[in-house]
C-alpha positions in Angstrom: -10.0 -1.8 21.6 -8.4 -5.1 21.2 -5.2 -5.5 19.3 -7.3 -8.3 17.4 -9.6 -6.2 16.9 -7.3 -3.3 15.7 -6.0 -6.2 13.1 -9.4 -7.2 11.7 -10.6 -3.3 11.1 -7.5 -2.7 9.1 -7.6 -5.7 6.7 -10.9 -4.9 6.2 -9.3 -1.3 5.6 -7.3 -2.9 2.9 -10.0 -5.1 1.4 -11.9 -2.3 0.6 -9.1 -0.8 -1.3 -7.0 0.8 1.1 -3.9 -1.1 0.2 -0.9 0.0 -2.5 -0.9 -2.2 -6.0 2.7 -2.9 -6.5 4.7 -5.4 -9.0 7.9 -7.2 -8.2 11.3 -5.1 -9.6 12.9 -7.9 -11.6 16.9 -8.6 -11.1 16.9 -7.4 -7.8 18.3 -10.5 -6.1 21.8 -9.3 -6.4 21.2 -6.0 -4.7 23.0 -5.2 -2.0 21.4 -3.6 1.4 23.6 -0.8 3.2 26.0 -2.4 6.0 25.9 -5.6 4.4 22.2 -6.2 6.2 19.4 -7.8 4.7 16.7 -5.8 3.1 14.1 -6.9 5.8 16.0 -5.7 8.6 16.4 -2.6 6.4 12.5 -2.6 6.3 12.5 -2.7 9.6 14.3 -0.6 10.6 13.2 2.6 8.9 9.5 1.3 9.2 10.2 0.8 13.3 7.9 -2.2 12.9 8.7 -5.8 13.0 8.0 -7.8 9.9 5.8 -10.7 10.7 3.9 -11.6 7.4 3.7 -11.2 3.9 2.8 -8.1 3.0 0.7 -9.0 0.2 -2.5 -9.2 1.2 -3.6 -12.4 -0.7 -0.9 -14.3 1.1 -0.3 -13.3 4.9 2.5 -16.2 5.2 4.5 -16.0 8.1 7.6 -17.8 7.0 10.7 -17.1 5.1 10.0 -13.2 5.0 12.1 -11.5 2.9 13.1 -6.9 1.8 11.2 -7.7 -1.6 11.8 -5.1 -4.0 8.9 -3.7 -5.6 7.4 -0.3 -7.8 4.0 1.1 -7.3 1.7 0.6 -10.3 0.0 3.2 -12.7 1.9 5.4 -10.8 4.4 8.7 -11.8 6.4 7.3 -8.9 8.8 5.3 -10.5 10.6 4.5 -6.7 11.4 1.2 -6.2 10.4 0.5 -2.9 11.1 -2.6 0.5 8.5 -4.3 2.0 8.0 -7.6 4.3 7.5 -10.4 1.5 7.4 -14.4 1.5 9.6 -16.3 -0.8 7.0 -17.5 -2.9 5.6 -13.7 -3.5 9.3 -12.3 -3.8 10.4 -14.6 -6.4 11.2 -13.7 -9.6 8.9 -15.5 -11.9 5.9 -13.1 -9.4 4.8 -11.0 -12.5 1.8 -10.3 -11.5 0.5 -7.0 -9.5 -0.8 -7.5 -6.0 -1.5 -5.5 -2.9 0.6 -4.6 -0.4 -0.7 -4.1 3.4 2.8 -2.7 5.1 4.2 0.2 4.7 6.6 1.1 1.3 10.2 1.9 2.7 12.0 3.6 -0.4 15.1 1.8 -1.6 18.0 3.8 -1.3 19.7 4.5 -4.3 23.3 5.2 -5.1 
């Protein structure tokens, strides 16, 4: 099979409800990543995947990825979580939920 192929059968996936409804964690932007990384090469590591898109699967942009913080919704897991996000999606005034395609990397915390 294809890798295209692969990458059509799992948006589909995620279309049909397979991905994980998440809201941005306001006043994040001054958190700090361990050994002074960013957050998306935190992600990135601990996923072992590179981050090439959005993660939101409304958007898909390709540029200015950023570790956006988020929290699952209607959820008992109150986790804040990493994943691959653009600028526009990460930004703060992003109140609304939204689905995530990539994996959830928990944020460590201190």
């Amino acid at each position: 099979m294809s890798k295209m192929v692969r990458e059509l059968i799992d948006q589909v996936k995620i279309l049909r409800g397979y991905g994980m409804l998440v809201k941005n964690v306001p006043k994040t932007t001054d958190d700090e990543a361990p050994d002074d990384s960013y957050w998306i090469d935190f992600w990135e590591e601990k996923s072992k995947l590179k981050a090439k898109k959005c993660s939101n699967i409304y958007c898909g942009c390709t540029t200015n990825l950023n570790g956006g913080h988020v929290k699952k919704v209607d959820s008992i897991d109150t986790n804040t979580y990493i994943v691959p996000l653009c600028k526009e999606c990460n930004h703060y005034t992003n109140t609304e939920s939204f689905k995530v395609a990539s994996r959830l990397i928990a944020a460590p915390i201190d």
